[in-house]
N, C-alpha and C positions, 0 to 999 in steps of 0.2 A: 537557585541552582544554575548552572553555569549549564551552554549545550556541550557537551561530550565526544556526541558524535551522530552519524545521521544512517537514513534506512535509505536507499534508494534503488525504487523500483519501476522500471521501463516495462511499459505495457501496450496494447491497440487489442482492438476488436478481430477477432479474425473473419469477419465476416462487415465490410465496410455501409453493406445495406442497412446493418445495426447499429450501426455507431453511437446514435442516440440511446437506444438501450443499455448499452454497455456502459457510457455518460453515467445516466441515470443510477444504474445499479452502484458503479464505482461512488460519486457524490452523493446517493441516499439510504446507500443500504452499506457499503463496505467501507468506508472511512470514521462514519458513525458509530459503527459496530466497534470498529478495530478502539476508538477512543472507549466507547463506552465499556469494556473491559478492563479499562483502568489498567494497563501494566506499569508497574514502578517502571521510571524513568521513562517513561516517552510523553512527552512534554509539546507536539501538536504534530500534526500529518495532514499536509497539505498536496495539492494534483495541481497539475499545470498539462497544457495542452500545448504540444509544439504544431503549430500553424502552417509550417511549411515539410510538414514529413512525406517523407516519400512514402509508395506503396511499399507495402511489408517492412515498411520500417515502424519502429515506435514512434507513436501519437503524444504518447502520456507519459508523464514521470508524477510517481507520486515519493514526497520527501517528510520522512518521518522523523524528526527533532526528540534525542535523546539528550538526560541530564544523567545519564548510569552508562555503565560498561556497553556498546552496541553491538556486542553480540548475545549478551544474557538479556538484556530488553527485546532482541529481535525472539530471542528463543522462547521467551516468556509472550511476548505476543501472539506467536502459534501457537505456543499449546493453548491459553485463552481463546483465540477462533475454535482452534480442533476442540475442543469442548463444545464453543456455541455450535457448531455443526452439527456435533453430534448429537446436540440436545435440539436440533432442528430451530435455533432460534435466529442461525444466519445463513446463509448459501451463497455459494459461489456461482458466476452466468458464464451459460455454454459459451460465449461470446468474448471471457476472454482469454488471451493470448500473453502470456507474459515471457518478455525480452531476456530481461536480467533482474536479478534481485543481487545488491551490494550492501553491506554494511563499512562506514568509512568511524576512525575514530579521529578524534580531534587532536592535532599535536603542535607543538611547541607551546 
């Protein structure tokens, strides 16, 4: 399958004493989760740290690779989390802060 289109979500800790928790959570508990949900078409979810971000700016982008429509994979993604929440088997950290959430689709 071919990528389609992609998830992209800018994020930081809002609380920079934490920043390594926030790290942690993000790379061991919520990208994890988010794959192991299996939703059709999203095809890997990767984070990257921008290095030189300013205060209250975004730190993070994490880029989630579709091979299906990106916004019926994005939507299909949440309800999967909003499930695992609510069945208490994921959680979201007081610490983050998210920028923006975009969905882009692939064209020509």
């Amino acid at each position: 399958m071919s990528l389609q289109g992609v998830l992209i979500v800018l994020t930081r800790s809002n609380d920079p004493a934490r920043q390594a928790e926030f790290d942690q959570w993000y790379d061991t508990v919520h990208i994890p989760h988010v794959l192991e949900t299996e939703p059709p078409g999203l095809t890997a979810a990767n984070r990257f740290e921008n290095l030189a971000a300013e205060e209250g700016k975004p730190r993070s982008v994490a880029i989630y690779e579709m091979s299906d429509d990106p916004p019926r994979v994005f939507d299909e993604m949440v309800q999967r989390m909003d499930r695992r929440r609510a069945e208490g088997s994921t959680h979201t950290t007081e610490v983050l802060d998210v920028i923006s959430v975009q969905t882009f689709r692939r064209v020509g």
